[in-house]
C-alpha positions as CSV (number, residue, x, y, z in Angstrom):
1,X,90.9,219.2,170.2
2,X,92.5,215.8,170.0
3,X,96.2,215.8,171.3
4,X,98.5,213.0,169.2
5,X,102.2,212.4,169.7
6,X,104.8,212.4,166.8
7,X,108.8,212.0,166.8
8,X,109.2,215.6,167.5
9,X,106.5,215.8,170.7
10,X,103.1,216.4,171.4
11,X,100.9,218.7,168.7
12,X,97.2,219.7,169.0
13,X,95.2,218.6,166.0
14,X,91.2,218.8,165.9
15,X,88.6,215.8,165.9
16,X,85.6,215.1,163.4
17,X,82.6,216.1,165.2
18,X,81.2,213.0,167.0
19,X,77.8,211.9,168.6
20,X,77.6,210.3,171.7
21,X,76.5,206.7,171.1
22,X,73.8,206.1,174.1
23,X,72.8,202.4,174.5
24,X,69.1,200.8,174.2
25,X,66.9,200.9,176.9
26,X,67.9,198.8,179.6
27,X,67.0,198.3,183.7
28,X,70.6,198.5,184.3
29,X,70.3,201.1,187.4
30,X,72.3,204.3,186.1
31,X,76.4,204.3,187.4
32,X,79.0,207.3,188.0
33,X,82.7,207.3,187.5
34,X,85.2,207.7,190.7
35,X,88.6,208.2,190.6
36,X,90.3,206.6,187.7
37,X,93.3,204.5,188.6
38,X,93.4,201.9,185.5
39,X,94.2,202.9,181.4
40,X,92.9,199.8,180.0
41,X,94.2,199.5,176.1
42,X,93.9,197.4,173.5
43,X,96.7,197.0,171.5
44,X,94.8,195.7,168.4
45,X,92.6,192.4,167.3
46,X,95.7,190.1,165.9
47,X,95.8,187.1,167.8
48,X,97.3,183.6,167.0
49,X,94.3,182.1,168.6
50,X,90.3,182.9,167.9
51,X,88.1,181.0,170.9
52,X,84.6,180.8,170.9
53,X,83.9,183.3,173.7
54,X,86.0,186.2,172.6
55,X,84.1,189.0,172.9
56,X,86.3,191.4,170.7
57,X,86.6,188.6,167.5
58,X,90.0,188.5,167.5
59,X,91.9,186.1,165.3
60,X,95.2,185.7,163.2
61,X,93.4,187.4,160.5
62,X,93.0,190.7,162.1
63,X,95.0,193.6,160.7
64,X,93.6,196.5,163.2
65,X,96.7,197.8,165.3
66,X,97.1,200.6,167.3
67,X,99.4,203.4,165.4
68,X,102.9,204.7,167.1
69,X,101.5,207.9,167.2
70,X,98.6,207.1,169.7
71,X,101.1,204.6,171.7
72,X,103.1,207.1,172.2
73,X,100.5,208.9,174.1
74,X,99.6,207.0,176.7
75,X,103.0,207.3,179.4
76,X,102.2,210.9,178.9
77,X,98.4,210.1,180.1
78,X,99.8,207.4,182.8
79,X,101.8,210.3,184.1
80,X,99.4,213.5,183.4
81,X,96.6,211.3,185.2
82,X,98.5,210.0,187.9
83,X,97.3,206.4,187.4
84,X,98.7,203.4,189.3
85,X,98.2,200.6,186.5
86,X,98.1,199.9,182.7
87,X,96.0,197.1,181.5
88,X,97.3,196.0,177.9
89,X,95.0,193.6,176.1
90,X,94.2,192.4,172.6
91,X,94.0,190.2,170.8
92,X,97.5,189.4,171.7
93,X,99.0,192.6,172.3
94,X,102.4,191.2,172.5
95,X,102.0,190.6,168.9
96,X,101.9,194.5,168.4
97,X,105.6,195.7,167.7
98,X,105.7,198.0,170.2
99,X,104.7,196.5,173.1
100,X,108.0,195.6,174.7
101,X,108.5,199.7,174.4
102,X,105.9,201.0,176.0
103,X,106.1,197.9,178.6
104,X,109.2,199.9,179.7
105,X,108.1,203.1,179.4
106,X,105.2,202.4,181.8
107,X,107.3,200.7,184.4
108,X,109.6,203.6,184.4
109,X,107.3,205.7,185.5
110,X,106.7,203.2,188.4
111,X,102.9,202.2,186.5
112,X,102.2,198.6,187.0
113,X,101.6,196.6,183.9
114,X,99.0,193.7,183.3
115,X,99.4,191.2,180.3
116,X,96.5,189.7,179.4
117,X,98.7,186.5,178.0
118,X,96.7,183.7,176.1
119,X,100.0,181.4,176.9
120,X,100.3,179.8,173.6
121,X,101.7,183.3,172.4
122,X,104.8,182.3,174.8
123,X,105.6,179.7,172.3
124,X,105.2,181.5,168.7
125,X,107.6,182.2,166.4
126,X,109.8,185.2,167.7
127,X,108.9,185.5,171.2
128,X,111.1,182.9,172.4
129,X,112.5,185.6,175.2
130,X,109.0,187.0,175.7
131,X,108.6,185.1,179.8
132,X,111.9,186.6,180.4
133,X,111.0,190.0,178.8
134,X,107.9,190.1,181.3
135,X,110.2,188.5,184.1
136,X,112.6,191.3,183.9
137,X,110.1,194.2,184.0
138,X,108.4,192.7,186.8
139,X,104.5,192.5,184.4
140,X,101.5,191.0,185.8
141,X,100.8,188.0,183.6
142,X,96.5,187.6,183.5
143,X,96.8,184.5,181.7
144,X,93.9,182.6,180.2
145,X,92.9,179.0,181.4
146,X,89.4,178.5,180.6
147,X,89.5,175.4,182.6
148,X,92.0,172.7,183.8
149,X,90.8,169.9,181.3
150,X,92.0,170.2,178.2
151,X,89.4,168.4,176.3
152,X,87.0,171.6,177.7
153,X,90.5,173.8,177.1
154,X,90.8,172.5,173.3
155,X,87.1,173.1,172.4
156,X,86.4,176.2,173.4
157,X,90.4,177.4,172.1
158,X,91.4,174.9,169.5
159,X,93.1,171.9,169.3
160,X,97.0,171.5,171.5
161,X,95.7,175.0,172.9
162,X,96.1,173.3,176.4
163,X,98.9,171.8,176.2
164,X,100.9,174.6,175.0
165,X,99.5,176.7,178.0
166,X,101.0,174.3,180.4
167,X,104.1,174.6,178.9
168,X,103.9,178.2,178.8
169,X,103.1,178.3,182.8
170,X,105.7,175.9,183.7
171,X,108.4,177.9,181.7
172,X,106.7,181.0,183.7
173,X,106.6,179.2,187.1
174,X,110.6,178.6,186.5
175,X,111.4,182.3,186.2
176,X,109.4,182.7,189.7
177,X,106.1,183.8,188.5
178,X,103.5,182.8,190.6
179,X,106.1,181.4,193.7
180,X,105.9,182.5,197.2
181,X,108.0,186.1,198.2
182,X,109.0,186.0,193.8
183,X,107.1,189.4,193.8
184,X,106.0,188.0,190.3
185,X,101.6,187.5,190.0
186,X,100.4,185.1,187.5
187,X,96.3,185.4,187.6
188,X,94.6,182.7,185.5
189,X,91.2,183.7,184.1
190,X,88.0,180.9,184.0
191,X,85.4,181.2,181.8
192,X,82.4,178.8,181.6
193,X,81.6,176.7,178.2
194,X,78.7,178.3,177.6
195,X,75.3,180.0,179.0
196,X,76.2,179.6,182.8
197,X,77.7,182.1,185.4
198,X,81.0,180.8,187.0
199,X,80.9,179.0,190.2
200,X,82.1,180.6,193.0
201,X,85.5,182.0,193.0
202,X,87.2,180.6,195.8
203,X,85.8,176.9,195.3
204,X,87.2,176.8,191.6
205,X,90.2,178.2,192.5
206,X,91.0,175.4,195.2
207,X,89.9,173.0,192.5
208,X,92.6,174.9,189.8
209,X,95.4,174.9,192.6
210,X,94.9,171.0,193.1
211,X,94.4,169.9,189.7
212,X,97.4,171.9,188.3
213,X,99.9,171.1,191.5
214,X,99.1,167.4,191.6
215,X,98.7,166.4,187.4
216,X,101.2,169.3,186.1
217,X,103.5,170.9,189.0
218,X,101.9,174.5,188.2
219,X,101.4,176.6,190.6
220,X,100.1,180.5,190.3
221,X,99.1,183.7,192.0
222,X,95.0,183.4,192.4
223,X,92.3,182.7,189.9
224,X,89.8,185.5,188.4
225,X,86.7,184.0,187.5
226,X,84.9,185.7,184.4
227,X,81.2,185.8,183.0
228,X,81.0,185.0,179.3
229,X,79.4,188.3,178.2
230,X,76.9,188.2,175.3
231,X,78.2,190.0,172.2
232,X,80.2,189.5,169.7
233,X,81.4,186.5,168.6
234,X,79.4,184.3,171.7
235,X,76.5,186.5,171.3
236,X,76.6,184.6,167.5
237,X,77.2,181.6,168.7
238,X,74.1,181.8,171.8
239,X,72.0,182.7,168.7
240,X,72.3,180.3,166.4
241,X,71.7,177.8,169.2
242,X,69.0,179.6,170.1
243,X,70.2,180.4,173.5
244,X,70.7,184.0,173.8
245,X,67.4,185.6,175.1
246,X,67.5,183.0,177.8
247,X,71.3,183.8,178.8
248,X,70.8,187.6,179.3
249,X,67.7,186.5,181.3
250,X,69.9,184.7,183.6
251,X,72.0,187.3,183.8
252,X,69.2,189.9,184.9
253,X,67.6,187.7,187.0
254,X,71.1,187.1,188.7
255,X,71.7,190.7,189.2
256,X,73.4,191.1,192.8
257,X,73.0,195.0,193.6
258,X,76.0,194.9,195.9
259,X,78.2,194.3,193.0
260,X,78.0,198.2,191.1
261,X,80.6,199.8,193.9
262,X,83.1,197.2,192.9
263,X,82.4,197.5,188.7
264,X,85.3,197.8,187.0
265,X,83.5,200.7,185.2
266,X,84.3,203.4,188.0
267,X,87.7,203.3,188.1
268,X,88.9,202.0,184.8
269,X,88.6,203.6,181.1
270,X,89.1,202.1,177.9
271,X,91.1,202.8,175.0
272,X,90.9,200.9,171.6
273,X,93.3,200.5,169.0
274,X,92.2,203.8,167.4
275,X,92.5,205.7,170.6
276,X,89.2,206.4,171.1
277,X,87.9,206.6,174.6
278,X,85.1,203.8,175.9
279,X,84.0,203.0,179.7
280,X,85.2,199.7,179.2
281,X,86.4,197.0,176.9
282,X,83.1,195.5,176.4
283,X,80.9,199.1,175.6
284,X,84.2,199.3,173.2
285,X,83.4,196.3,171.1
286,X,79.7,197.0,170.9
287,X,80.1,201.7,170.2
288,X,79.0,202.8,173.4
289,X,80.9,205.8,174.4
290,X,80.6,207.5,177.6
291,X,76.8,208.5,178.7
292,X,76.2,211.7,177.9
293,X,79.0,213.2,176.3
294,X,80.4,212.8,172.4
295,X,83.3,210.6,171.6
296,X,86.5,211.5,173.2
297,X,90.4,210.5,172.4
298,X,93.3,209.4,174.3
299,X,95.1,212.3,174.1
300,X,92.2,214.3,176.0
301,X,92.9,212.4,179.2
302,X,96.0,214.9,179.3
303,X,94.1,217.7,180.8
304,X,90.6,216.2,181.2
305,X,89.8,214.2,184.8
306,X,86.6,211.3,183.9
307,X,85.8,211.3,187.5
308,X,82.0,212.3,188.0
309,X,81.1,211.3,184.8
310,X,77.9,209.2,183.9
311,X,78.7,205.5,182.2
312,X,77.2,204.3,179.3
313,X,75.0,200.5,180.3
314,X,73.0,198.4,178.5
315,X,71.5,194.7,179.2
316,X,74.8,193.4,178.8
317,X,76.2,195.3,181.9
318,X,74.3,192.7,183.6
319,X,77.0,190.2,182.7
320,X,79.2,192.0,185.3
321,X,76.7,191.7,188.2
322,X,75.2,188.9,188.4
323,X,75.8,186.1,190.7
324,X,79.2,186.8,192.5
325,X,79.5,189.6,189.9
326,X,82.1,189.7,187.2
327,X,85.5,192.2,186.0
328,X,88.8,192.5,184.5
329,X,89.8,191.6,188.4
330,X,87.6,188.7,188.8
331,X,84.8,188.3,191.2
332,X,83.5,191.1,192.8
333,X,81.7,189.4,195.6
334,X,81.0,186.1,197.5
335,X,77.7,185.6,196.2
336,X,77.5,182.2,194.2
337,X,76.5,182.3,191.0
């Protein structure tokens, strides 16, 4: 039984019969789920940007948004599953109408709330109050910076993409994000240009703090350092350059065993726009569901507990350990990469 939410509460309503999609055959050593502390969702694929890397192909094109009947669910989940933070991704999900609601909703539960913010949304049409919106309910902004160039900024986002960001994090550093004892966190995200693992954390985020302060007054929380993972729309891209087989070699001869405890795998599940239930956001985008079990929705999280559960890995997992390793959170160790 699938549990969906409509104007007059919660009703039971059953689910097609679903196969559990298992991945290829990979080395990736097997992984279990502990407690679950993150609802990771994606709000749907519109975006007013579509970069190179995106690994979920989302573009200003994209129809695909999640319905109010399975948003509604998920401060019912938040509080059924006791979980301490709620992820909101895209896309843009601020372009989805009903962010700002369920923005609240979470925080009134006490449920911190991530915004995985491109930046240049700050400045579209209509969302002229959207840094004081986030301000006000005290949201995490994750914003992207693929670099601090913005000749490297423009080509893998599009043209003016970096300037508008800087824009967007001054107007953020002047409501306090990202300033000393503001209680606000602005995390900027790095990812490479292309078929290379990130450099080590720490050393590009001195570089990001010095650049930014000294050539733009910007200041921020910390920096999260990502791996470009290879599917979707960069998995295209590596193949037509012919790169790919030698990128996912890389990342499996990079493959720093320390790195599965800290996976964001084992204490984070995904959602996507439909509801269904993934072990992350990038087993989403390519059908994975959970090892060993058939398809599951939102809704199930109400009385059903993940923990203990096998996850569903494939070559591309590989993408999150090697080198210094690589999550939603950043790096998950020192190791260079």
């Amino acid at each position: 039984m699938v549990v969906f939410a409509n104007g007059r509460g919660l009703q039971l309503h059953s689910a097609p019969p679903l196969t559990a999609a298992q991945g290829p055959a990979t080395a990736f050593p097997p992984l279990q789920r502990g407690p679950l502390t993150t609802l990771q969702v994606n709000l749907g694929y519109r975006c007013n940007q579509a970069c190179s890397h995106c690994h979920v192909n989302a573009g200003p094109s994209r129809t695909e948004m999640m319905d109010p009947a399975t948003l509604a669910l998920i401060p019912h989940v938040l509080a059924a599953r006791q979980l301490s933070c709620l992820d909101l991704t895209g896309g843009a999900p601020e372009l989805h109408p009903q962010f700002r609601e369920l923005v609240v909703a979470a925080r009134q539960l006490g449920v911190e709330v991530l915004d995985r913010c491109n930046l240049t949304i700050l400045s579209e049409p209509g969302q002229a109050d959207l840094a004081r919106f986030l301000a006000d309910q005290g949201v995490t902004v994750v914003a992207s910076l693929p670099c601090y160039a913005a000749e490297n900024v423009d080509r893998q986002r599009g043209s003016g993409v970096f300037e508008r960001s800087i824009e967007a994090l001054r107007q953020l550093n002047a409501l306090g994000y990202g300033q000393p004892g503001s209680g606000l966190e602005l995390q900027l995200v790095y990812n490479p240009q292309g078929p290379v693992l990130p450099p080590p954390q720490a050393q590009l985020e001195a570089d990001y703090r010095r650049v930014l302060a000294a050539d733009f007054g910007v200041v921020f929380t910390s920096l999260y350092a990502l791996a470009n993972m290879p599917i979707q729309r960069f998995a295209s891209w590596l193949q037509a350059q012919g790169k790919l087989e030698a990128y996912q070699a890389l990342l499996q001869n990079k493959h720093c065993g320390a790195n599965l405890e800290r996976v964001m795998c084992r204490s984070l599940i995904s959602v996507d726009w439909q509801g269904w239930l993934y072990d992350c956001d990038f087993n989403q985008q390519l059908g994975l569901s959970a090892a060993g079990r058939p398809r599951r929705h939102l809704g199930e999280l109400l009385g059903w507990d993940p923990q203990g559960d096998g996850v569903a890995v494939a070559d591309h997992c590989f993408g999150c350990t090697a080198g210094g390793g690589s999550s939603c959170g950043g790096a998950l160790s020192r190791a260079t990469g």
